[in-house]
Steps between C-alpha positions, in 0.01 A plus 500: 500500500807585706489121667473368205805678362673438792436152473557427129861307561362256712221462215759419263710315706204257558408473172900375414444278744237299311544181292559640132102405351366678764693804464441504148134516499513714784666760324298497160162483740655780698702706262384433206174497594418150273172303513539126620405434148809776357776339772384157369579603129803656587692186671274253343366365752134382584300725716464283755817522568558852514196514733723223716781698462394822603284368829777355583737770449242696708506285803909461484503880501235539813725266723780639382380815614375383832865339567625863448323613820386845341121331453330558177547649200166678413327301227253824304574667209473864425816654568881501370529160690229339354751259324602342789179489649356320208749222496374363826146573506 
């Protein structure tokens, strides 16, 4: 729990740094804690799409992570940083 503490400004940082549909459904997967179905309703958009949106979001956020040279983020939930973990699981 500490590293992830430690390392929740480079988590946030990386998620700024993606295009603006990824970050949104990354954040109401993540923070809100929406259903593909619930994101889908809330920026009417198909599913599909949010399914697109999110994998790709996901991979963005793994290389962007790799680039930083500090390996990976851990991707299991259970904890205070399960948040970020979800996002790019």
């Amino acid at each position: 729990m500490v590293d992830a503490d430690r390392r929740w400004p480079e988590v946030t940082r990386l998620i700024a740094e993606l295009p603006a549909g990824e970050r949104e459904v990354v954040l109401l997967y993540a923070w809100e804690d929406l259903s593909y179905d619930q994101i889908a309703a809330t920026l009417e958009i198909p599913v599909g799409t949010v399914r697109s949106r999110l994998n790709r979001a996901r991979r963005r956020l793994r290389e962007l992570v790799a680039d930083t040279g500090k390996g990976r983020v851990a991707t299991s939930r259970g904890d205070t940083a399960a948040t970020s973990r979800r996002m790019i699981r």
